[in-house]
C-alpha positions as CSV (number, residue, x, y, z in Angstrom):
1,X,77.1,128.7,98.4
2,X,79.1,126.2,95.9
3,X,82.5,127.8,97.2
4,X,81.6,127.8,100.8
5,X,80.3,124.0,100.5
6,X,83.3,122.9,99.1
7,X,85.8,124.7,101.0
8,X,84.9,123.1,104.0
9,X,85.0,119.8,102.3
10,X,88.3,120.4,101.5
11,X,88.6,121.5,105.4
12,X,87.4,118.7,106.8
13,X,89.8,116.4,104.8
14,X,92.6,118.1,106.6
15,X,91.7,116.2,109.9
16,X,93.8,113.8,110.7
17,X,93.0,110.3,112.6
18,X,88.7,107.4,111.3
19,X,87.7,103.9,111.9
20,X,85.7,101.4,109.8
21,X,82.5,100.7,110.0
22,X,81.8,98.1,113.3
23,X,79.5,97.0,115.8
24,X,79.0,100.1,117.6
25,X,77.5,102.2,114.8
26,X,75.6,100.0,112.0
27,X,74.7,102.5,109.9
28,X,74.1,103.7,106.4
29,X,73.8,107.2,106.3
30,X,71.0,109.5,104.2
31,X,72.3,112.6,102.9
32,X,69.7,115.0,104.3
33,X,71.3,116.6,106.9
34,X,69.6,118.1,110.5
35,X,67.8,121.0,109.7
36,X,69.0,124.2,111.0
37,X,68.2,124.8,114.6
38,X,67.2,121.5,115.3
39,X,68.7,118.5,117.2
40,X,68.3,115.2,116.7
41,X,69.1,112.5,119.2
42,X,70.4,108.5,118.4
43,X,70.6,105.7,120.7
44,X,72.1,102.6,118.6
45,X,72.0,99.2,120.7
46,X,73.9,96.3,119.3
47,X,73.9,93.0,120.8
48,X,76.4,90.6,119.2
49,X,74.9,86.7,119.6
50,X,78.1,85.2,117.8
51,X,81.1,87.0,117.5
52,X,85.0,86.3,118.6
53,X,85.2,84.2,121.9
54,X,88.8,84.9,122.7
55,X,91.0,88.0,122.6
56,X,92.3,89.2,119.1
57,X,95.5,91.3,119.2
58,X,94.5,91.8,122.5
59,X,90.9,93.3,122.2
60,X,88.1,92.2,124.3
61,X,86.0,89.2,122.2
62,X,83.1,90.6,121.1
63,X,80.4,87.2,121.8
64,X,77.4,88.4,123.9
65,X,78.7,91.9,124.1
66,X,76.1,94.4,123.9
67,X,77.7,98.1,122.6
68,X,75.6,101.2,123.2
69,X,76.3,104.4,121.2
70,X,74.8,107.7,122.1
71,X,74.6,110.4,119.1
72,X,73.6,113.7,119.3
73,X,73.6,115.7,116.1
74,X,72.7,119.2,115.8
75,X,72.6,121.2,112.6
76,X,74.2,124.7,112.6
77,X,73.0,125.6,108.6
78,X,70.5,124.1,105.8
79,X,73.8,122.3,104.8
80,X,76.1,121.7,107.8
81,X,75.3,119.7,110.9
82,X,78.0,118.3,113.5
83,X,77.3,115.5,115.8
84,X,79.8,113.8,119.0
85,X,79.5,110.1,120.2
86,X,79.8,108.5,123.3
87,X,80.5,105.1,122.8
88,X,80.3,102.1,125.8
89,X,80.6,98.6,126.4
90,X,79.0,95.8,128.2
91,X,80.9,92.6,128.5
92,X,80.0,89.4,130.5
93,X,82.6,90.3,134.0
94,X,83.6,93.7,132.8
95,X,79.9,95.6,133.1
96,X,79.5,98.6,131.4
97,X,82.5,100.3,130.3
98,X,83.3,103.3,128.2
99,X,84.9,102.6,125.3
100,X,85.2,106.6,123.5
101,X,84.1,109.4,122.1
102,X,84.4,110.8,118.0
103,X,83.1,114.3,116.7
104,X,81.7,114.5,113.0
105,X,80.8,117.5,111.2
106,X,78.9,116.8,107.7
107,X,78.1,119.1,104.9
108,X,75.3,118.6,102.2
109,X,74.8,119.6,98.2
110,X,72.2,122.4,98.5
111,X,68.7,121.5,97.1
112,X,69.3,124.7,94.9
113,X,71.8,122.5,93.1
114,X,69.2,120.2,91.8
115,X,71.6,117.2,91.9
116,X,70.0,114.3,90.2
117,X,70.7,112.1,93.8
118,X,71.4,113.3,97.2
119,X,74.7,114.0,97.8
120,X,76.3,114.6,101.1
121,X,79.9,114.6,102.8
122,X,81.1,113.8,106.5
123,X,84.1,113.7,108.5
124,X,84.6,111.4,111.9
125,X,87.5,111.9,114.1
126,X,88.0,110.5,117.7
127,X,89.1,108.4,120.2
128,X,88.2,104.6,121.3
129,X,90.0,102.7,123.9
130,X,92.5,100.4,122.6
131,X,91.3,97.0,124.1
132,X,87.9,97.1,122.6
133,X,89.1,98.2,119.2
134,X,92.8,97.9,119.0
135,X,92.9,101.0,116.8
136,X,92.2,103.6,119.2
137,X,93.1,107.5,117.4
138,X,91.6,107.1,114.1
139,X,89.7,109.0,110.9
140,X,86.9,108.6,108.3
141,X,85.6,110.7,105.5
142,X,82.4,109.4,104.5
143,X,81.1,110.7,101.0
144,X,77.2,109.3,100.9
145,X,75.1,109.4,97.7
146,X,71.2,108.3,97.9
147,X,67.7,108.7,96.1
148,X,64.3,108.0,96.6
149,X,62.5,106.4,93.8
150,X,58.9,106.3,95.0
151,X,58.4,103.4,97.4
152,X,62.2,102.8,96.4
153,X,65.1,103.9,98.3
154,X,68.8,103.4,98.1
155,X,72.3,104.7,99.6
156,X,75.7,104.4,99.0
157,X,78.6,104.7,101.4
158,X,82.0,104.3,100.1
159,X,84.1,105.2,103.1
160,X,87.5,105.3,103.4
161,X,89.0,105.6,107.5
162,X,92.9,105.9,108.3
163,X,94.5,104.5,111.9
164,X,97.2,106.8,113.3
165,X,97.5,105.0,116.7
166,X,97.4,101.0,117.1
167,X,98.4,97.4,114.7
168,X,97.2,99.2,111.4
169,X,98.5,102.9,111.3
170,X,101.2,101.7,108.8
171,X,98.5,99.8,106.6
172,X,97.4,103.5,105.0
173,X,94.1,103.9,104.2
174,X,91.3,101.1,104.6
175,X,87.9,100.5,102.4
176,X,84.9,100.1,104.1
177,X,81.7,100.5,101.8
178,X,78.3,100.4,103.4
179,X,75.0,99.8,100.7
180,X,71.1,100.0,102.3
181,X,67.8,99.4,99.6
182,X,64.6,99.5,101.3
183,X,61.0,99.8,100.2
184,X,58.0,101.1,101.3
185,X,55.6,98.9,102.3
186,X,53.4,101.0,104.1
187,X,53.2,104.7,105.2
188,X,55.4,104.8,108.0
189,X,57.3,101.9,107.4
190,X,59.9,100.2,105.1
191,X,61.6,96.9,104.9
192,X,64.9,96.9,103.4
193,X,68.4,95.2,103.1
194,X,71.7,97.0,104.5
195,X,75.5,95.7,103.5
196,X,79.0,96.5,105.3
197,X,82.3,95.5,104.3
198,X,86.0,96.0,104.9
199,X,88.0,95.0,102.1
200,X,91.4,96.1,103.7
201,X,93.9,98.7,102.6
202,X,93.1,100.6,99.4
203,X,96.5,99.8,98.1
204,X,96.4,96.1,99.2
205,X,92.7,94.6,99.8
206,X,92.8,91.8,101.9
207,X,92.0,88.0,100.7
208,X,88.4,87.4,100.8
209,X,88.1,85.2,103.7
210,X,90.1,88.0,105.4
211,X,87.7,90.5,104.7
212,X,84.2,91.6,106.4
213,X,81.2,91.6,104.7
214,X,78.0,91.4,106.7
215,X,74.1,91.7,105.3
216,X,71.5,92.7,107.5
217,X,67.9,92.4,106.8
218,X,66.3,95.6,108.4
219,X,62.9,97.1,108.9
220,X,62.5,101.4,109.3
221,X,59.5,102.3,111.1
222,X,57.9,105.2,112.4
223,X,56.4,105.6,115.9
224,X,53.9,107.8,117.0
225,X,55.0,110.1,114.8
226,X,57.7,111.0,116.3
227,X,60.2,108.1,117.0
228,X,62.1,106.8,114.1
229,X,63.5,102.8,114.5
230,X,66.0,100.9,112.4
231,X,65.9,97.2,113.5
232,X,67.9,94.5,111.7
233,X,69.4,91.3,112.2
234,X,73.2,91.4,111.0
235,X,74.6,87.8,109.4
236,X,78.5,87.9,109.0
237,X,79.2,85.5,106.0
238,X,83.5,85.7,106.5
239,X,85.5,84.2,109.6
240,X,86.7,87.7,110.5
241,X,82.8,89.3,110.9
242,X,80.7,88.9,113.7
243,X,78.2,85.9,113.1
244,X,75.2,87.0,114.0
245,X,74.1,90.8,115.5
246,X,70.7,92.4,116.0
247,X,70.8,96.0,116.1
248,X,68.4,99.0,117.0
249,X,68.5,102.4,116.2
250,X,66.3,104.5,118.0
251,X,66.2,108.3,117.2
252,X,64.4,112.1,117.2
253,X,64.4,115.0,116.2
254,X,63.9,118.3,118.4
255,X,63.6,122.0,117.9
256,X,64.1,124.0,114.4
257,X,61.3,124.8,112.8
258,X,57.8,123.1,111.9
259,X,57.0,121.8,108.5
260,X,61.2,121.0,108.3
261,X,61.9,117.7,107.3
């Protein structure tokens, strides 16, 4: 199992083209991964309140733009699961437009391993169009470490994404680390605090007020049992992030088998 899990990490670092963390996917990952047979299903609606008013190197502004992700993640082992995108657009005289689409396949550590935190790995590669992102062939790798402490929870991902078509493909590779805490505060529901920031090339970060760091209060919730909901309101504390954002993640999980987690 050890061989197999890291051979296709090594694999998956062989893709070429990944993008930074942004406004269409405000995320921090958990390292479980979909359980085998089952698919799980991810609507993430972003509405940007203040954000860029006029075009930057030619991308549409982002102020009162609402950006709709569909996931769809299905997991093919107790350790690999692979999930495709669709991202899409609505801006004020432009309606709804589709912005792209990225495949990810993501390997896990095996709870045989008895790690003393969760450990998992994932891969993003796809396409976005140009005008809405200005980097539009791109790659991530995405290591992600977490644990659960009781009513305590809290994730790291350190992500690192490459450009190999638009303004930064000769900037190398960029640093974009994305930090969540949460607690329980009841049984099916968590308040918590979620961090994303994009520092710049690894080999040259950017200044600070050229960089992106964003905090976003959030609250995790479970409804009916079924539905799981990440809502957060996203505060941009640089001139180069997006002011103000509320996000929604709305997700689950069908198939594989019952008593999975």
């Amino acid at each position: 199992m050890r061989l197999s899990f890291w051979a296709f990490v090594l694999t998956s670092g062989c893709f070429v083209g990944a993008y930074a963390q942004d406004n269409y996917e405000i995320q921090v990952y958990a390292s479980p991964t979909v359980p085998k047979g089952a698919t799980r299903i991810e609507t993430h609606h972003n509405f940007t309140f203040k954000g860029s008013k006029n075009p930057e190197g030619g991308t549409v502004p982002t102020h009162h733009a609402f950006h709709e992700t569909l996931e769809i993640t299905h997991g093919f082992t107790d350790w690999f699961e692979s999930a495709v995108y669709v991202f899409s657009s609505i801006n004020k005289g432009r309606g709804w437009q589709y912005v792209g689409s990225h495949f990810r396949p993501r390997v896990r550590a095996p709870d045989s391993w008895n790690l003393p935190v969760g450990l998992s790995l994932s891969t993003e590669f796809g396409y976005r169009r140009a005008k809405y992102v200005g980097d539009s062939w791109a790659w991530e790798i995405r290591p992600v470490i977490d644990k659960e402490m009781g009513k305590f929870y809290w994730a790291v991902n350190p992500v690192i994404g490459k450009s190999f078509k638009g303004p930064n493909q000769n900037a190398g590779f960029d640093f974009a680390p994305g930090v969540k805490t949460s607690y329980k505060v009841f049984k099916n529901a968590a308040f918590g605090m979620e961090y994303y920031g994009g520092l710049g090339a690894l080999r040259n970060f950017e200044p600070l007020k050229e960089q992106e760091h964003q905090f976003v209060p959030t609250i995790d919730f479970t409804v009916a049992g079924k539905w799981d909901v990440n809502f957060g309101v996203g505060v941009g504390v640089t001139r180069n992030t997006d002011h103000l954002i509320v996000k929604m993640i709305v997700g689950r999980r069908v198939g594989g088998k019952k008593g999975q987690n």
